[in-house]
C-alpha positions as a printed Julia matrix, in Angstrom:
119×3 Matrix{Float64}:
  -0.99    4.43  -10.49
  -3.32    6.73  -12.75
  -5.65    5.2   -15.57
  -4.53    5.1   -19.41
  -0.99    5.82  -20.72
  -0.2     7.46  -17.17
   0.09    4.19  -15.16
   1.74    2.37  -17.53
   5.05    4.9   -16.48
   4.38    4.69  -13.21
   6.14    1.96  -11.19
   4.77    0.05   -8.01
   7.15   -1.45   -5.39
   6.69   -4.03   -2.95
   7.87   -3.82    0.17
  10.04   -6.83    1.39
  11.07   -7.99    4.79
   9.7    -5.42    7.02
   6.94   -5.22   10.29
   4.16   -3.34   10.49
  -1.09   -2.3     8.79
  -5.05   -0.61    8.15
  -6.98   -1.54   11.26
  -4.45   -2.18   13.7
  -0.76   -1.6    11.67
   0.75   -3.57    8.65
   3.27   -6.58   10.19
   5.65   -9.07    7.66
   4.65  -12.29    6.44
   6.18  -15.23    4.21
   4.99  -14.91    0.67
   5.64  -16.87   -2.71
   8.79  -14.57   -3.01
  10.11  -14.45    0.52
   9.13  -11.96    3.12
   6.9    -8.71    2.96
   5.32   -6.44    4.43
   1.28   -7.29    4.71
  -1.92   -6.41    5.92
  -4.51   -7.93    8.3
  -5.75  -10.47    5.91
  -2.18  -11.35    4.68
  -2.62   -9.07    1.16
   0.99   -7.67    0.3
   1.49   -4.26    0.48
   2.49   -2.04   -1.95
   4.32    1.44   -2.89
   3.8     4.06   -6.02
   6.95    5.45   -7.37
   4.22    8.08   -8.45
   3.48    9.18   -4.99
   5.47   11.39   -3.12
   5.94   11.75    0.53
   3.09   12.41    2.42
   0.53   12.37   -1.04
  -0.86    9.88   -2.6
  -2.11   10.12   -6.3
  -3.94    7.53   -6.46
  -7.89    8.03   -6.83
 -10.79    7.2    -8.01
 -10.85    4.36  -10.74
  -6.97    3.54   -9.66
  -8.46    2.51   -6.15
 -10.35   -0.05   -8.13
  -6.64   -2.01   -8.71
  -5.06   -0.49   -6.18
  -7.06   -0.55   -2.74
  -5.48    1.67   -0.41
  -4.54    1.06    3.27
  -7.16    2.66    5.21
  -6.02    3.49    9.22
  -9.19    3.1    10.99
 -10.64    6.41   12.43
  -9.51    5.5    16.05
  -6.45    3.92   14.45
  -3.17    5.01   17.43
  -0.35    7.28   16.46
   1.79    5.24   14.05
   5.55    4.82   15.07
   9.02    3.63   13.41
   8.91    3.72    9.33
   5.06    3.84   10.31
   2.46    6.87    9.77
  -0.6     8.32    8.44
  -0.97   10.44    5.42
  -4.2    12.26    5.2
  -5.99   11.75    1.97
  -7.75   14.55    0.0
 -11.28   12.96    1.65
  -9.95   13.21    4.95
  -9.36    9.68    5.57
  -6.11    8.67    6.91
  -4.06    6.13    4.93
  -0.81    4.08    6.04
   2.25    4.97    4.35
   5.83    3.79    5.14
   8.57    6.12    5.24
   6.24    8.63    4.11
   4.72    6.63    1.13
   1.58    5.47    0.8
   0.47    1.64    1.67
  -2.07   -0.11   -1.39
  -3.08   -4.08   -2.1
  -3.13   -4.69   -5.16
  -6.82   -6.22   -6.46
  -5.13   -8.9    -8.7
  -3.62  -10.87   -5.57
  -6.31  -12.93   -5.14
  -5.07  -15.32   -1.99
  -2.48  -13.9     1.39
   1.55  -13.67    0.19
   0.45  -13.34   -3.15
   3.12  -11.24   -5.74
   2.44  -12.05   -8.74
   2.91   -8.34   -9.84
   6.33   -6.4    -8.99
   6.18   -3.4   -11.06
   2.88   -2.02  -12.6
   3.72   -1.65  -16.37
């Protein structure tokens, strides 16, 4: 999830058939491709195989495509696969086992996947 030749390597994962999301915490929803795991508005969520437990490098212009999954500021303790990872600008982000939680700008309508891997 980095601009130029560097995101085309990286891979993005969606996460299927789980509950849990940014204001309150993600939950699962019925998409065009079965179940996933979604946020407030019904966006699917997303994973980086370029992140790494607990870090996500994704910033500046590859927020633009890929939003994160900002935990409100009074946002509880996460629990289960759930938790925070605390971004280089001290916000907190959702991540799932460990992994950071994006949209992905391109899904335009809720259960949208039109994109599996980021090429």
């Amino acid at each position: 999830m980095q601009s130029g030749s560097d995101a085309r390597r990286g891979g993005i994962v969606c996460l299927l058939a789980l509950t849990a999301l940014a204001q309150i915490a993600p939950t699962s929803a019925e998409t065009v491709k079965g179940k996933a795991l979604v946020d407030l508005n019904g966006m699917t969520l997303y994973v980086s195989d370029r992140d790494t437990a607990g870090k996500s490098h994704c910033n500046a212009q590859c927020t633009v495509s890929w939003p994160l999954l900002i935990a409100d500021t009074d946002a509880q303790q996460a629990s289960g696969s759930f938790s925070f990872i605390s971004r280089d600008d001290g916000r907190k982000q959702w991540a799932y086992k460990g992994k950071p939680l994006y949209t992905w700008a391109k899904d335009k309508k809720p259960g949208g996947r039109k994109r599996r891997r980021r090429e």
